[in-house]
VEXGUTOR-239355 format. One record per atom (N, C-alpha, C): x, y, z; residue number from 0. Coordinates in pm, 1 decimal, decimal comma. Example, Ala and Ser with C-alpha at 12.3 -4.5 7.8 and 13.67 -1.06 7.14 Angstrom:
REM VEXGUTOR-239355
<atom x="1319,0" y="-569,0" z="780,0" k="0"/>
<atom x="1230,0" y="-450,0" z="780,0" k="0"/>
<atom x="1320,0" y="-330,0" z="780,0" k="0"/>
<atom x="1285,0" y="-225,0" z="708,0" k="1"/>
<atom x="1367,0" y="-106,0" z="714,0" k="1"/>
<atom x="1290,0" y="3,0" z="787,0" k="1"/>
//
This chain:
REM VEXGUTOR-239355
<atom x="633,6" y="835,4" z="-1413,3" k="0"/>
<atom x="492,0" y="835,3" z="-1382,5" k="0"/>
<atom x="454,5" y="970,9" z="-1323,2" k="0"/>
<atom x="369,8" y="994,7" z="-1401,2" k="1"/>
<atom x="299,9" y="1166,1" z="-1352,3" k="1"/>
<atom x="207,6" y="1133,0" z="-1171,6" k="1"/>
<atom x="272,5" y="1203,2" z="-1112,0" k="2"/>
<atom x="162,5" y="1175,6" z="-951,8" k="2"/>
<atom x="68,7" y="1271,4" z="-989,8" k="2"/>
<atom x="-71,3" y="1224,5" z="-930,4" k="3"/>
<atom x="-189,9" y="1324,5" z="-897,8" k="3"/>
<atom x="-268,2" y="1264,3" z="-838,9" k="3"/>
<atom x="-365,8" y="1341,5" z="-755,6" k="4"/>
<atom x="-476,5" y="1316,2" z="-686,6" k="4"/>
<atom x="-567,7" y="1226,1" z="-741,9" k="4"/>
<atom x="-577,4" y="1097,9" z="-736,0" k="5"/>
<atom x="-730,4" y="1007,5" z="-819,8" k="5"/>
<atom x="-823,9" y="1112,5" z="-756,6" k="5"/>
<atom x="-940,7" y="1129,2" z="-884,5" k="6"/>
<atom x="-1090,9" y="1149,7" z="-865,0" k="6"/>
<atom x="-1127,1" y="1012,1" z="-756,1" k="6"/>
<atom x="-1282,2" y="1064,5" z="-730,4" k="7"/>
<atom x="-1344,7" y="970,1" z="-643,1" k="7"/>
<atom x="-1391,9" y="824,3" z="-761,8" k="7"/>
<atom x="-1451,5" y="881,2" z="-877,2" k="8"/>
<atom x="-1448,1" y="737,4" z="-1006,8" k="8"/>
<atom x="-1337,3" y="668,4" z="-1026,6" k="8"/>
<atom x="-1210,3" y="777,5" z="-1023,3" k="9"/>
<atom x="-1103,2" y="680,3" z="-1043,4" k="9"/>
<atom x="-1064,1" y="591,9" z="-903,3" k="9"/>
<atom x="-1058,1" y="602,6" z="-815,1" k="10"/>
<atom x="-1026,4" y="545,6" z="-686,7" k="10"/>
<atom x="-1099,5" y="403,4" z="-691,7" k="10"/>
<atom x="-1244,8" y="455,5" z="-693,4" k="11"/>
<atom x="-1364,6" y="400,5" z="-751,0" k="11"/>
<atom x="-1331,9" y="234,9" z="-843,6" k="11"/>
<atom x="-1259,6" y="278,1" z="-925,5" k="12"/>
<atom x="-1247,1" y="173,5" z="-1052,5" k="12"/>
<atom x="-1093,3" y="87,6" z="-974,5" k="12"/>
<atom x="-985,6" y="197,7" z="-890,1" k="13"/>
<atom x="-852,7" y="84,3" z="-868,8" k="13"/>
<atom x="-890,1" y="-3,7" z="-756,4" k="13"/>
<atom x="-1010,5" y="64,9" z="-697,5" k="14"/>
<atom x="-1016,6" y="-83,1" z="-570,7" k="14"/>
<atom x="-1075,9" y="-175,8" z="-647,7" k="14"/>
<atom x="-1125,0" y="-172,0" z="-710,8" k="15"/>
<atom x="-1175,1" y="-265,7" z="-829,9" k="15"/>
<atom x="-1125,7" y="-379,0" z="-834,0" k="15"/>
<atom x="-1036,4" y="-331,7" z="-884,9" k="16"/>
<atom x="-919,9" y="-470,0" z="-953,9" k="16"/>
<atom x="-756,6" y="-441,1" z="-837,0" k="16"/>
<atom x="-757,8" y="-359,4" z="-710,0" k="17"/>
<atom x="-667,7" y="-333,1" z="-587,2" k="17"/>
<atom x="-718,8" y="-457,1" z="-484,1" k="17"/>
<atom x="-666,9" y="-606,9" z="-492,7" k="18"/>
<atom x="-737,5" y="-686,2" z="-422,6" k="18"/>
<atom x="-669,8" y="-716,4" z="-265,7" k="18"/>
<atom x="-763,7" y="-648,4" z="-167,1" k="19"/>
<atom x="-729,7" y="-657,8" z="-53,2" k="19"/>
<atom x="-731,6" y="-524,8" z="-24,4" k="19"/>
<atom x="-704,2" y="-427,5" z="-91,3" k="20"/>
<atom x="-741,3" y="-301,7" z="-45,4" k="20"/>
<atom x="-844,0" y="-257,7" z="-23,4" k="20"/>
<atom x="-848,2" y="-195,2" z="56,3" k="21"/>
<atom x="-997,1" y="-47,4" z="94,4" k="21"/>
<atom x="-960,6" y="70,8" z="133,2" k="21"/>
<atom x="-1064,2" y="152,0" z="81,3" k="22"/>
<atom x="-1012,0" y="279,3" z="186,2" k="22"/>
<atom x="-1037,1" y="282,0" z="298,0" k="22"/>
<atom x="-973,6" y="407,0" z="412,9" k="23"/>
<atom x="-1009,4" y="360,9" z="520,0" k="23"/>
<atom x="-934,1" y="502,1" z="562,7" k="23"/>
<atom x="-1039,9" y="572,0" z="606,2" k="24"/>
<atom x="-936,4" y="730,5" z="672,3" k="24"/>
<atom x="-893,6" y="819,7" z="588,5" k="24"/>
<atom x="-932,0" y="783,2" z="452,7" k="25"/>
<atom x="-888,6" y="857,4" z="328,7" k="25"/>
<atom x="-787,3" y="816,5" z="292,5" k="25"/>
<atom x="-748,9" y="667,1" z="305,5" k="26"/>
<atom x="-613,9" y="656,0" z="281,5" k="26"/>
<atom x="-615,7" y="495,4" z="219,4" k="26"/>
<atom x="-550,5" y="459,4" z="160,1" k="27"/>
<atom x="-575,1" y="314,0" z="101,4" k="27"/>
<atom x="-471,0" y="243,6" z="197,5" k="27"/>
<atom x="-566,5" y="157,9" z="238,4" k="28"/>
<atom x="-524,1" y="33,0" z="361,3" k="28"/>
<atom x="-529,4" y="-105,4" z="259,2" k="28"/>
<atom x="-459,8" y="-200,2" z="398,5" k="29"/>
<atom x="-470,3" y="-335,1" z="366,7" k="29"/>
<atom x="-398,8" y="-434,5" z="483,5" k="29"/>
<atom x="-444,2" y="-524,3" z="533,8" k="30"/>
<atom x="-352,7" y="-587,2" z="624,6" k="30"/>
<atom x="-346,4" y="-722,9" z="572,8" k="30"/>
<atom x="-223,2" y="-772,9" z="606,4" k="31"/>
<atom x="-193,8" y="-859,5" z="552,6" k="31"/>
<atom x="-154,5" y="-1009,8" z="688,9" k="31"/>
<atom x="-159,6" y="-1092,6" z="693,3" k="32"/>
<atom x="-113,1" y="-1171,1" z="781,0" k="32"/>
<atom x="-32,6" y="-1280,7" z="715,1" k="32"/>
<atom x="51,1" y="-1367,6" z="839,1" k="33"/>
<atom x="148,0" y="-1445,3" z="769,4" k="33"/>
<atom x="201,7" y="-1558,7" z="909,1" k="33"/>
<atom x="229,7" y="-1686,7" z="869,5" k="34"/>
<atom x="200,2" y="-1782,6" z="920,8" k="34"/>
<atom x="292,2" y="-1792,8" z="1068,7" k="34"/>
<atom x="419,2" y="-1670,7" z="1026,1" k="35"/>
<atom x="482,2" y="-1645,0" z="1160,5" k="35"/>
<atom x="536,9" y="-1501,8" z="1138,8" k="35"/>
<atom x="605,9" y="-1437,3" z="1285,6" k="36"/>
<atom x="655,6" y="-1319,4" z="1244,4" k="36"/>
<atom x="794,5" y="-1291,3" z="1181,0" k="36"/>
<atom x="827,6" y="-1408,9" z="1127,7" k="37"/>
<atom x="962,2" y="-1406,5" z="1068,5" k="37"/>
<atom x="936,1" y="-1376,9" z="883,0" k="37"/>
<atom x="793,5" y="-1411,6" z="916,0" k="38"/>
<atom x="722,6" y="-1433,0" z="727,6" k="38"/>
<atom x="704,6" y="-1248,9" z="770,0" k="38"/>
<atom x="607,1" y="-1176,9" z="814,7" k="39"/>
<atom x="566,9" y="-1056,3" z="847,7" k="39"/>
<atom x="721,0" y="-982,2" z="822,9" k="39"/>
<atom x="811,7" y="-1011,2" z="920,2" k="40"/>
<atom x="903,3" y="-945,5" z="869,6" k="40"/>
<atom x="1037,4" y="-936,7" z="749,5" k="40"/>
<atom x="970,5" y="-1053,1" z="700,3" k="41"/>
<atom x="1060,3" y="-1048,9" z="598,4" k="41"/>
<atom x="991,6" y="-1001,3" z="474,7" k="41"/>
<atom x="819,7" y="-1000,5" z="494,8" k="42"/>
<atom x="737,1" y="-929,2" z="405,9" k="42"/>
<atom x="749,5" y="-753,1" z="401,9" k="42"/>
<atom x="782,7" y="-711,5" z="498,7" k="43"/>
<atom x="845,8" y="-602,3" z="564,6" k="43"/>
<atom x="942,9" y="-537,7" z="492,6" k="43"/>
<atom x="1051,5" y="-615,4" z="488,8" k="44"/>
<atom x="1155,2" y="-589,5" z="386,6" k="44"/>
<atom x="1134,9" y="-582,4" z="254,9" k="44"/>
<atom x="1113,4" y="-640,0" z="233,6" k="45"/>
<atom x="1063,7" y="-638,1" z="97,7" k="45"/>
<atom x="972,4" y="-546,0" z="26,9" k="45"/>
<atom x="880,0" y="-521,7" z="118,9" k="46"/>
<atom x="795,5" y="-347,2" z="96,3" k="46"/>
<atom x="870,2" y="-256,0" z="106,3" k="46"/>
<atom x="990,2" y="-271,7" z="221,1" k="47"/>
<atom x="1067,3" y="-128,6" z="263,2" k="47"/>
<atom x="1152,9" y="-78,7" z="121,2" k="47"/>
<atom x="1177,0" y="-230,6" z="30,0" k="48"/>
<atom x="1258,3" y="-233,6" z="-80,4" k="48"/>
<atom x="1171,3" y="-164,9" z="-207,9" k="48"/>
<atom x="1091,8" y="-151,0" z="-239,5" k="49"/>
<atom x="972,1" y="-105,9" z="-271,6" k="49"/>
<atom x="988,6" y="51,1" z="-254,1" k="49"/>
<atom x="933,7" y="79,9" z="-172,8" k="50"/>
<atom x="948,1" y="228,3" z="-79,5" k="50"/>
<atom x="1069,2" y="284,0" z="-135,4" k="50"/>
<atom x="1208,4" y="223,4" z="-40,5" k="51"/>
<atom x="1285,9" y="322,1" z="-100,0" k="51"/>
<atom x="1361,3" y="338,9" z="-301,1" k="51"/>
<atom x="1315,8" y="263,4" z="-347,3" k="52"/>
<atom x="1279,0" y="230,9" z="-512,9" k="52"/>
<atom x="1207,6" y="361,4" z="-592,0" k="52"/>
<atom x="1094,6" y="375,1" z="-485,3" k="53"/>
<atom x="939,6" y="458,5" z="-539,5" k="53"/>
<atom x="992,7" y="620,4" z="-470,1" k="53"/>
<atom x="1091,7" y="608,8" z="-353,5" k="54"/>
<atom x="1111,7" y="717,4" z="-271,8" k="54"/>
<atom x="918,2" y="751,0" z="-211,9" k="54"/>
<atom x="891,7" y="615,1" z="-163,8" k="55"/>
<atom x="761,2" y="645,3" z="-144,2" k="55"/>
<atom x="723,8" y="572,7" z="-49,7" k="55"/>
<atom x="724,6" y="608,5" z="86,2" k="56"/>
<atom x="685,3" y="529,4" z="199,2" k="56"/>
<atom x="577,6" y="556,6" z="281,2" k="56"/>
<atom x="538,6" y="448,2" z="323,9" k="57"/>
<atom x="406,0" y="366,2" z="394,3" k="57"/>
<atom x="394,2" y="425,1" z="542,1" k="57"/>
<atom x="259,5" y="456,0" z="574,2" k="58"/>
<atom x="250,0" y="457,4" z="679,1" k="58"/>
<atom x="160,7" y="292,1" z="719,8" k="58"/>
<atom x="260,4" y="236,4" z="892,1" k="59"/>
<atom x="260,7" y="70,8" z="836,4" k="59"/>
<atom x="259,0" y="63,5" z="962,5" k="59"/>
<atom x="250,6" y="-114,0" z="1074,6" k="60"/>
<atom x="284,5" y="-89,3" z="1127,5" k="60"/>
<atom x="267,4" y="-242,4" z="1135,0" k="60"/>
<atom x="352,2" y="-331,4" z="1210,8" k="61"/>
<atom x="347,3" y="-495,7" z="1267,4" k="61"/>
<atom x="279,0" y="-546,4" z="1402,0" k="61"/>
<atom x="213,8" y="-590,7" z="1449,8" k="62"/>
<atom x="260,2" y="-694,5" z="1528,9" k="62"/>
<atom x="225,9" y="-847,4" z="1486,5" k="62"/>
<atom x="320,2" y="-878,6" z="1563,3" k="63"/>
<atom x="358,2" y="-1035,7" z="1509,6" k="63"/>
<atom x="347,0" y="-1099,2" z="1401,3" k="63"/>
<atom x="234,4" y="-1162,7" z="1349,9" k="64"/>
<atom x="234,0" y="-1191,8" z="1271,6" k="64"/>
<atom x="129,2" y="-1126,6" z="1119,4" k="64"/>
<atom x="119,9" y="-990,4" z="1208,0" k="65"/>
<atom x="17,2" y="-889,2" z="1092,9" k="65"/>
<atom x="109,8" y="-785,6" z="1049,9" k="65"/>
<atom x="97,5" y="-746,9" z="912,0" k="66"/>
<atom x="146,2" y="-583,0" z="901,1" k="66"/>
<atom x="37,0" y="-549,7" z="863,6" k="66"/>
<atom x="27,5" y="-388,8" z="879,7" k="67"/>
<atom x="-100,6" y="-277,3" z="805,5" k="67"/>
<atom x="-38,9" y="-189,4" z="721,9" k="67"/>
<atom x="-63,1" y="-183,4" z="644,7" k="68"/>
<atom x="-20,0" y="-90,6" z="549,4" k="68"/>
<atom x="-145,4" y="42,5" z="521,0" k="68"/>
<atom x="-111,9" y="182,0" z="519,0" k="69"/>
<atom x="-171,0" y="250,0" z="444,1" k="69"/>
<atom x="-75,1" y="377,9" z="415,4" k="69"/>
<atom x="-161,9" y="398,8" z="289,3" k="70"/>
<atom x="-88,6" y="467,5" z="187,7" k="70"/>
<atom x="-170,5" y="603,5" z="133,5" k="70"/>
<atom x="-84,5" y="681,9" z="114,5" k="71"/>
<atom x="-170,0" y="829,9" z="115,4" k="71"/>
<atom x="-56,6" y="935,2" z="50,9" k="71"/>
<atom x="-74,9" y="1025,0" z="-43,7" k="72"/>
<atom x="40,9" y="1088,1" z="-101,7" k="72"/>
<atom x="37,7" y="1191,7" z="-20,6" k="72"/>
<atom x="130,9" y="1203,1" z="78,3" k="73"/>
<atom x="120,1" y="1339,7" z="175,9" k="73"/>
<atom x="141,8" y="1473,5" z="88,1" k="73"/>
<atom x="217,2" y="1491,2" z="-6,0" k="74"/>
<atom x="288,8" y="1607,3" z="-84,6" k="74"/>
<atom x="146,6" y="1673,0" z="-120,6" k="74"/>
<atom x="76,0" y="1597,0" z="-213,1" k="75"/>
<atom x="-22,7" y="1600,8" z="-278,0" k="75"/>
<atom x="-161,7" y="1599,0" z="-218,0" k="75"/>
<atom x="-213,7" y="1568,3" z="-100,6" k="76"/>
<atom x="-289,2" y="1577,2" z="-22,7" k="76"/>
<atom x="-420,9" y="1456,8" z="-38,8" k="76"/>
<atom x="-371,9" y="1341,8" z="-91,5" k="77"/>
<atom x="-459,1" y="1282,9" z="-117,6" k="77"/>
<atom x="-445,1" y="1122,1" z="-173,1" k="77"/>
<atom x="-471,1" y="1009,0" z="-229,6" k="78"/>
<atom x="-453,3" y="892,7" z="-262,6" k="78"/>
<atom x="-431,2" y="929,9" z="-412,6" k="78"/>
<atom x="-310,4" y="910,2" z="-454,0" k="79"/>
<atom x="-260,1" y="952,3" z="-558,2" k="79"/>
<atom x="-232,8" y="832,6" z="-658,8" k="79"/>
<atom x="-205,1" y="839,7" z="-820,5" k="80"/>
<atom x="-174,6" y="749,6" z="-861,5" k="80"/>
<atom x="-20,7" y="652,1" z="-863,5" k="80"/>
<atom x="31,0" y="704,5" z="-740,7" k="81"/>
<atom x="182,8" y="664,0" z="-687,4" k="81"/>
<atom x="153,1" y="597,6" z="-551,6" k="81"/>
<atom x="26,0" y="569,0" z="-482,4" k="82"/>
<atom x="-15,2" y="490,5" z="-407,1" k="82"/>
<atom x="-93,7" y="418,8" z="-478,2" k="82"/>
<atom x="-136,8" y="373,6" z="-521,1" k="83"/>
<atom x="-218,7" y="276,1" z="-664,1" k="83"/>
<atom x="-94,1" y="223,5" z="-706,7" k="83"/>
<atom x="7,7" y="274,1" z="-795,7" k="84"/>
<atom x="94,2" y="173,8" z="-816,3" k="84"/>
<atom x="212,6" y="80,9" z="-701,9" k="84"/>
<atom x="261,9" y="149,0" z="-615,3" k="85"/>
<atom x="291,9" y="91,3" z="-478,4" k="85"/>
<atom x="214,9" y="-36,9" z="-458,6" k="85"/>
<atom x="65,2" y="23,1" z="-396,5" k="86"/>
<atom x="-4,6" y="-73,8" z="-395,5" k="86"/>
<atom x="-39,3" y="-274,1" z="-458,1" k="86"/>
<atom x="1,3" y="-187,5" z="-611,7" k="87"/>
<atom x="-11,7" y="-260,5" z="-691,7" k="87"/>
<atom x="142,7" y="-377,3" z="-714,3" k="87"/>
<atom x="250,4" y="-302,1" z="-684,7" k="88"/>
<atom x="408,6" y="-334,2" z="-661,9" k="88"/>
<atom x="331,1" y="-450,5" z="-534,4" k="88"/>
<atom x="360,9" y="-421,9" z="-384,7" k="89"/>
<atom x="297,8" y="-507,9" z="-286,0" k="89"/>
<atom x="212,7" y="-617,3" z="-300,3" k="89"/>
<atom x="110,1" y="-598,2" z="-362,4" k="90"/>
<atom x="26,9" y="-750,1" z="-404,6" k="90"/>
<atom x="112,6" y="-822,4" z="-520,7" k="90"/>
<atom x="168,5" y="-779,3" z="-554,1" k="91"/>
<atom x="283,6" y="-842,1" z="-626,1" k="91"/>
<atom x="345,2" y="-954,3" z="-552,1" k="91"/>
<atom x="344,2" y="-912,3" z="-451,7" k="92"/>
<atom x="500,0" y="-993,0" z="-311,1" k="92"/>
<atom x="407,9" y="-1117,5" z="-276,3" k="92"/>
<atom x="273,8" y="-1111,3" z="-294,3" k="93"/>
<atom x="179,3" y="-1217,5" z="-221,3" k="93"/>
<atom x="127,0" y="-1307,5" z="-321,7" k="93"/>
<atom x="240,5" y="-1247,9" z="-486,9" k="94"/>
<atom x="167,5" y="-1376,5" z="-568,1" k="94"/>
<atom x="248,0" y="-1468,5" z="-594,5" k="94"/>
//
């Protein structure tokens, strides 16, 4: 997969059909909750599995029973199409 910067149309069109995402800081967010923190962290893992897969990690963070996720291509300076698919990997875990 080629990385690059989404245009503002393209960004535009992946929150579209990116359900639960928004931007937020220039960066594509999403929080997620879960019925205890044993679900949170085992949702955790499973992203981290993700990440190191993509060599592409989250800026994230827990408590208890919430994680936050956001995602931003640091290299590249911007929400790239390697945070769109990540993204897209993750709502995966919640179907």
């Amino acid at each position: 997969m080629k990385r690059r910067v989404l245009t503002e149309t393209e960004l535009e069109k992946e929150l579209a059909v990116l359900t639960g995402w928004s931007l937020s800081a220039g960066k594509l967010h999403r929080d997620f909750s879960f019925p205890t923190f044993v679900e949170a962290f085992g949702f955790m893992s499973s992203v981290a599995l993700i990440a190191e897969s993509m060599n592409h990690h989250p800026d994230w963070s827990n408590t208890y029973n919430r994680v936050s996720v956001d995602l931003m291509t640091h290299d590249l300076g911007g929400i790239s199409t390697f945070d769109v698919e990540f993204a897209t990997r993750v709502n995966r875990l919640q179907a």
